[in-house]
KEFI-678835 format. One line per 3 residues: number of its first residue (from 1); their letters; for each residue x, y, z of N, C-alpha, C, O. Coordinates in nm, 3 decimals, decimal comma. Example, Ala and Ser with C-alpha at 12.3 -4.5 7.8 and 13.67 -1.06 7.14 Angstrom:
BEGIN
1> AS> 1,319:-0,569:0,780:1,230:-0,450:0,780:1,320:-0,330:0,780:1,424:-0,332:0,846; 1,285:-0,225:0,708:1,367:-0,106:0,714:1,290:0,003:0,787:1,341:0,114:0,804
END
This chain:
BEGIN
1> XXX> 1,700:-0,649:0,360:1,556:-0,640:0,353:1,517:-0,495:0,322:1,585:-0,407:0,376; 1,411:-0,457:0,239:1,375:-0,322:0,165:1,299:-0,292:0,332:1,254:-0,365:0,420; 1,312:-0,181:0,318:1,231:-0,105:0,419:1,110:0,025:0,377:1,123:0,140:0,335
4> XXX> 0,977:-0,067:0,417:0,866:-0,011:0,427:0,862:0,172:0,363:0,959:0,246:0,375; 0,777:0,199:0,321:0,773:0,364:0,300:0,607:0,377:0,340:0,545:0,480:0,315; 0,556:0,280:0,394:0,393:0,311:0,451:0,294:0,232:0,468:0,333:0,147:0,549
7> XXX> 0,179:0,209:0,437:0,083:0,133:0,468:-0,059:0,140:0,392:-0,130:0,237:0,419; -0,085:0,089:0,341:-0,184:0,103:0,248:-0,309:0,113:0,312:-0,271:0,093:0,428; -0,444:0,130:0,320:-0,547:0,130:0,374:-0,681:0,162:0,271:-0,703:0,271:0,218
10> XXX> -0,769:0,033:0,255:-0,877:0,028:0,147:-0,975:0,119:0,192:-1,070:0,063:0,246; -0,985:0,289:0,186:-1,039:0,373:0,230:-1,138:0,453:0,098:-1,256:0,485:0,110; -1,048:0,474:-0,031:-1,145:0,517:-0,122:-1,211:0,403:-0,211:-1,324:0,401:-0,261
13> XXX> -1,125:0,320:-0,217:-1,202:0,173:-0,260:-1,194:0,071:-0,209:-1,103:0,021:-0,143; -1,333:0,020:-0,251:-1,349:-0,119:-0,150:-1,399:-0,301:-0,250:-1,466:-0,404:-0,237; -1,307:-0,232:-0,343:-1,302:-0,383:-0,401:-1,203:-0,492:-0,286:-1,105:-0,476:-0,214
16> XXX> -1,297:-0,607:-0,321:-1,208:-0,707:-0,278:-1,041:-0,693:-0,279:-0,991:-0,657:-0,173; -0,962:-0,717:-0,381:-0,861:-0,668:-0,402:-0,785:-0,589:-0,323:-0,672:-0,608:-0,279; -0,892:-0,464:-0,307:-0,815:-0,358:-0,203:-0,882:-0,443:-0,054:-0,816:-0,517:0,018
19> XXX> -0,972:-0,421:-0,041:-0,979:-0,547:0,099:-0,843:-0,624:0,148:-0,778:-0,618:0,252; -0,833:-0,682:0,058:-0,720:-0,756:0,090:-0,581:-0,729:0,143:-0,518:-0,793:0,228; -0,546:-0,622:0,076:-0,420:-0,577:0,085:-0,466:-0,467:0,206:-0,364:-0,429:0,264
22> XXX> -0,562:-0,420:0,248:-0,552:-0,344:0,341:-0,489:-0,364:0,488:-0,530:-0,446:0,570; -0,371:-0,265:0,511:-0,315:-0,263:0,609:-0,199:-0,332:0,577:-0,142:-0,377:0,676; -0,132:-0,360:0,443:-0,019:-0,426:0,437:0,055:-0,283:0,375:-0,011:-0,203:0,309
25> XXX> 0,198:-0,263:0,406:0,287:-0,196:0,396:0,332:-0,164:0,259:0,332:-0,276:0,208; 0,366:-0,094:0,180:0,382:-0,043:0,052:0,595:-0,029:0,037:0,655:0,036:0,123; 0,647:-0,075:-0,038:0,821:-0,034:-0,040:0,858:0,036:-0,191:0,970:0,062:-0,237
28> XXX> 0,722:0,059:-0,252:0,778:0,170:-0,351:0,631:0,307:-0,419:0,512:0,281:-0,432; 0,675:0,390:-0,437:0,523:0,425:-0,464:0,620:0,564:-0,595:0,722:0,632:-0,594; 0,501:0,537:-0,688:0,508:0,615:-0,810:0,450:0,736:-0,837:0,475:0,748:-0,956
31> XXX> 0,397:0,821:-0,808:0,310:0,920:-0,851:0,260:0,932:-1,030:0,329:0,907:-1,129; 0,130:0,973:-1,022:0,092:0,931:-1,181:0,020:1,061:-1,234:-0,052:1,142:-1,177; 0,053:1,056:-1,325:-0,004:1,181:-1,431:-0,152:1,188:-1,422:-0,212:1,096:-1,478
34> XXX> -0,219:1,274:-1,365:-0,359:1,252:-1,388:-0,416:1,433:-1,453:-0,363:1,540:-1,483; -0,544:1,378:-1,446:-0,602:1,518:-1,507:-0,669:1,595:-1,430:-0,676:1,718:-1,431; -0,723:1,514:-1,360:-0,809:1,592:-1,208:-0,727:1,635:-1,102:-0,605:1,622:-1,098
37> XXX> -0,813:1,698:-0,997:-0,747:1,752:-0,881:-0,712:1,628:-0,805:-0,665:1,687:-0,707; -0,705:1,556:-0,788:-0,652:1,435:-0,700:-0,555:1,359:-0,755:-0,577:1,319:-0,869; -0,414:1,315:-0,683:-0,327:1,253:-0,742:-0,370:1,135:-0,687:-0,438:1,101:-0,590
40> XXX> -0,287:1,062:-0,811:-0,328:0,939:-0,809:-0,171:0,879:-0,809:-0,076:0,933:-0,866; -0,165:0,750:-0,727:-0,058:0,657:-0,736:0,024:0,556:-0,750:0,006:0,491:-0,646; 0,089:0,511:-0,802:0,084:0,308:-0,781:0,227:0,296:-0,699:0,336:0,353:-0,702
43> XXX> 0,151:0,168:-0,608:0,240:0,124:-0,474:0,270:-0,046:-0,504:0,205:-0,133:-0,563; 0,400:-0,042:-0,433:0,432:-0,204:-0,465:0,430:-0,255:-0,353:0,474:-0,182:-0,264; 0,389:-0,372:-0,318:0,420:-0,419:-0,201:0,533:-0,518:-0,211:0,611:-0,526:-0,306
46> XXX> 0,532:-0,616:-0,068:0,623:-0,690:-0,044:0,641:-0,833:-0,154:0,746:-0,896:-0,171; 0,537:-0,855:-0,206:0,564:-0,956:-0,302:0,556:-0,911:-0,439:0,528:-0,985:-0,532; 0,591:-0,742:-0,452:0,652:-0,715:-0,603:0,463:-0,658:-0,711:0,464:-0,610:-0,824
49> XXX> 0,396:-0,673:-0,667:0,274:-0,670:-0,687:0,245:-0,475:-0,681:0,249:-0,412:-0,575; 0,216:-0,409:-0,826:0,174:-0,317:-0,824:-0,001:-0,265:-0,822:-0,084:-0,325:-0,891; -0,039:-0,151:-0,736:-0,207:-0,096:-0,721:-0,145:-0,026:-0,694:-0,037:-0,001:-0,641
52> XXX> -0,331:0,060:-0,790:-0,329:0,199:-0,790:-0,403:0,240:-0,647:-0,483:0,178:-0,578; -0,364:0,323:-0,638:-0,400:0,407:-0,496:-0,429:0,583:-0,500:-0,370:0,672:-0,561; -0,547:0,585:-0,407:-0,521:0,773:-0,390:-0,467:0,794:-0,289:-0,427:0,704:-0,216
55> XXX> -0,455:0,915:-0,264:-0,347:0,964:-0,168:-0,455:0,904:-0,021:-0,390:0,833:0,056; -0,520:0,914:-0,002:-0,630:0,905:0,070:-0,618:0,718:0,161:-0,661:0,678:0,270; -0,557:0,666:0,074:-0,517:0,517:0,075:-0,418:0,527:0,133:-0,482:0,510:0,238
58> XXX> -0,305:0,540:0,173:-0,215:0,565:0,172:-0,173:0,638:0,332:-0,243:0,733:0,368; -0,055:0,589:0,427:-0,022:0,635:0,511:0,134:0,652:0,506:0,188:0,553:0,456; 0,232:0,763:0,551:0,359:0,832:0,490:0,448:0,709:0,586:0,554:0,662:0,545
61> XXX> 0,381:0,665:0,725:0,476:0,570:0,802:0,375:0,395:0,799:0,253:0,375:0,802; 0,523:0,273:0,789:0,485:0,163:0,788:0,395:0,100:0,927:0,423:0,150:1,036; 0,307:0,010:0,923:0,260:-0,030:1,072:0,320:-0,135:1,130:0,344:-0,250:1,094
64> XXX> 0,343:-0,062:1,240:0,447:-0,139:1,343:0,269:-0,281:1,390:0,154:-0,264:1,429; 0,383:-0,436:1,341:0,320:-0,521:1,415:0,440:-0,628:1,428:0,556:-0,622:1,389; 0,365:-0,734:1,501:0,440:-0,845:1,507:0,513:-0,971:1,380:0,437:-1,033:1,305
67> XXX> 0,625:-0,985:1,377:0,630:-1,029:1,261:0,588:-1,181:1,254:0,658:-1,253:1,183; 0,508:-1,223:1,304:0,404:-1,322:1,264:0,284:-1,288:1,240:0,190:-1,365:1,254; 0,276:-1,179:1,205:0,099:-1,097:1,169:0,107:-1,166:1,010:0,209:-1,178:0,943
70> XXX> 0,001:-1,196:0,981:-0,043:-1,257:0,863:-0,018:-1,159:0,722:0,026:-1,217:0,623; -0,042:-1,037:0,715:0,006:-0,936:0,649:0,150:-0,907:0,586:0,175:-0,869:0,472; 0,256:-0,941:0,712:0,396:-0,941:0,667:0,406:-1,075:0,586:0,404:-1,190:0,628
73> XXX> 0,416:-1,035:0,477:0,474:-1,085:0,361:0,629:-1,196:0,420:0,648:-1,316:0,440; 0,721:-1,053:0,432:0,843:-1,057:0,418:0,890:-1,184:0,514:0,998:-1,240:0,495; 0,803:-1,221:0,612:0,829:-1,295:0,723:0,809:-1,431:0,729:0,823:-1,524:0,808
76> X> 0,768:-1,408:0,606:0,740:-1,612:0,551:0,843:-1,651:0,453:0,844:-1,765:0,408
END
């Protein structure tokens, strides 16, 4: 089983989309070429599914829950 590198959190955007995925765990993350002062990133989660993210989104450790929390993917 891949192990977590963090946790996503719909903090600079609040599309549905990011709604959704908020608070689910991230197992790969890219850093992206941008032009402005803020990096920008894309994260994969547990079902292979890439979003873009700012750093701001983004937490460095996974969230410890129960693995019947609706969020873990991996557990179904």
């Amino acid at each position: 089983m891949a192990r977590a590198l963090g946790t996503f959190h719909a903090v600079s955007c609040r599309d549905w989309v990011s709604m959704e995925r908020d608070g689910e765990d991230y197992y790969a993350i890219n850093q992206l070429p941008t032009e402005g002062p803020e990096p920008q990133f894309e994260v994969q989660f547990a079902d292979s599914i890439w979003m873009l993210a700012r750093q701001e989104d983004l937490t460095e450790q996974p969230a410890l829950r129960l693995l019947s929390d609706r969020r873990d993917k991996l557990s179904r």
